[in-house]
NUTOR-717192 format. One record per residue: x, y, z of N, C-alpha, C in turn. Coordinates in steps of 0.05 Angstrom, whole numbers, plus 5000, padded with zeros to 4 digits. Example, Ala and Ser with C-alpha at 12.3 -4.5 7.8 and 13.67 -1.06 7.14 Angstrom:
BEGIN
526448865156524649105156526449345156/525749555142527349795143525850015157/
This chain:
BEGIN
529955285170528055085178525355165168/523854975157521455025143518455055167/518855025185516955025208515454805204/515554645195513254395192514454175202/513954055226515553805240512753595243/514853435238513453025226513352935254/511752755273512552705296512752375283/514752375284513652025270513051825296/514151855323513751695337511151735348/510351885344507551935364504851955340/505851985316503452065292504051785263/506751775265506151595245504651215250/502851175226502350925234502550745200/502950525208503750265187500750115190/500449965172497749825174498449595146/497749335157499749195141496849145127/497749125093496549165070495948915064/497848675061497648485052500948325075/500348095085501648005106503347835081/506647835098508047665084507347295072/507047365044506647115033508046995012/507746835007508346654976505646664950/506246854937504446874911505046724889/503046564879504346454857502746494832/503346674806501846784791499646854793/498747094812495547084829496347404828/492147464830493047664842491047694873/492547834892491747764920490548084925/488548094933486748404955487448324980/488248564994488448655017485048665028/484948595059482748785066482249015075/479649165069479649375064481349525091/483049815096483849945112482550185113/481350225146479550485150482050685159/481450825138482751105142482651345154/480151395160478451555180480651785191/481751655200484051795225486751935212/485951845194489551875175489052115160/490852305148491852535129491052445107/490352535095490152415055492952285041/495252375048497252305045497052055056/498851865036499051565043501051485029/502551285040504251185030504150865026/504250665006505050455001508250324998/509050205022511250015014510549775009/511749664988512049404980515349264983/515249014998517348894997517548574985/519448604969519448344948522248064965/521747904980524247704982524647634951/523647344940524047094932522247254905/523747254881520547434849521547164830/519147054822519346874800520047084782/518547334768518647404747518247654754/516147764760515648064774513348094786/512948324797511048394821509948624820/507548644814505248874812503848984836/503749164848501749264863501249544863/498649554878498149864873496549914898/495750104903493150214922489850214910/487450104922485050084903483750284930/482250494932480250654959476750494942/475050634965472650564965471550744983/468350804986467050935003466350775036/466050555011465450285035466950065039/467149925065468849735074469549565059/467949345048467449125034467149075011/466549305001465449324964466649644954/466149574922467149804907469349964900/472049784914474149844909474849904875/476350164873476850224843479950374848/481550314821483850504828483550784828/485650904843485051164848485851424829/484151504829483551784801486551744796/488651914815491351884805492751644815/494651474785494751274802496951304819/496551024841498051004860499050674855/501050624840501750364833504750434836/506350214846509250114845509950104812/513350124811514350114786514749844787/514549594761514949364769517449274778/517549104806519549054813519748744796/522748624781523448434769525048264784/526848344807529248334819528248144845/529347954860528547894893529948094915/529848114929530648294951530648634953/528448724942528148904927525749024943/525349344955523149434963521949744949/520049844957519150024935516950194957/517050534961515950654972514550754947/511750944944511551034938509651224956/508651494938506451654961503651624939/501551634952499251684936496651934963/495051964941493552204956491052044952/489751974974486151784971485152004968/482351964967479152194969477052084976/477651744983476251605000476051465034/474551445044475551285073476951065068/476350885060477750565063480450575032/481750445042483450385015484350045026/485449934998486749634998489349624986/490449374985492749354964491849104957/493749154921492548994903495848884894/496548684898499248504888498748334874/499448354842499148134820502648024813/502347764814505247684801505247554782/507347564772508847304761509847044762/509146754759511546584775511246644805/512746424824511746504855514646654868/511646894875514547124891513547134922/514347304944514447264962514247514963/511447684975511447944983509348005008/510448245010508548375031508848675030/506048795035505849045031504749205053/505449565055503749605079503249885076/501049965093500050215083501750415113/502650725096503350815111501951105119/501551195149499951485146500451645167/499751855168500452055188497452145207/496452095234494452265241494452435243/491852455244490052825244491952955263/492353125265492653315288490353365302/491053345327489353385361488953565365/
């Protein structure tokens, strides 16, 4: 046993990125998510129903709420999903407070995305 235990019920939290929709060749921003509380470690799932053609997203951070979102030094983008019923974890590392999700498609798909994180320890 490696000594490092996850409490996921008591530490993990979801923060929905972008709420289930119908995209139709667009690309849609999340608003911004304060991170404050969270590990640097982050995770993005994306889940695809209904893909005209395919489905882009990634993670964008910022210092500030509202403005200045840029992608992050290393990126943190999904492999393109082409397929419908199809979902996609990946991990990324911020260096900022706030982060967003950024979903560009193809044709109208049907997604939703969500940010995943672990708090500080108490």
């Amino acid at each position: 046993m490696s000594g490092i235990r996850f409490d996921f019920v008591n530490k993990l939290v979801i923060r929905q990125g972008i709420v289930p929709q119908s995209i139709s060749g667009a690309t849609v921003l999340g608003t911004g998510i304060d991170c404050v509380d969270l590990i640097s470690n982050l995770g993005l799932y994306v889940e695809v129903g209904a893909n005209g053609t395919s489905v882009d997203c990634k993670l964008q951070e910022s210092d500030l709420l509202a403005s200045g979102y840029a992608d992050f030094a290393i990126p943190a983008a999904i492999v393109q999903i082409t397929a419908a019923s199809k979902n996609q974890t990946i991990r990324a590392l911020r260096s900022k407070r706030f982060v967003r999700v950024s979903i560009t498609t193809v044709g109208v798909c049907v997604v939703s995305a969500s940010v995943l994180g672990f708090l500080h320890a108490q």
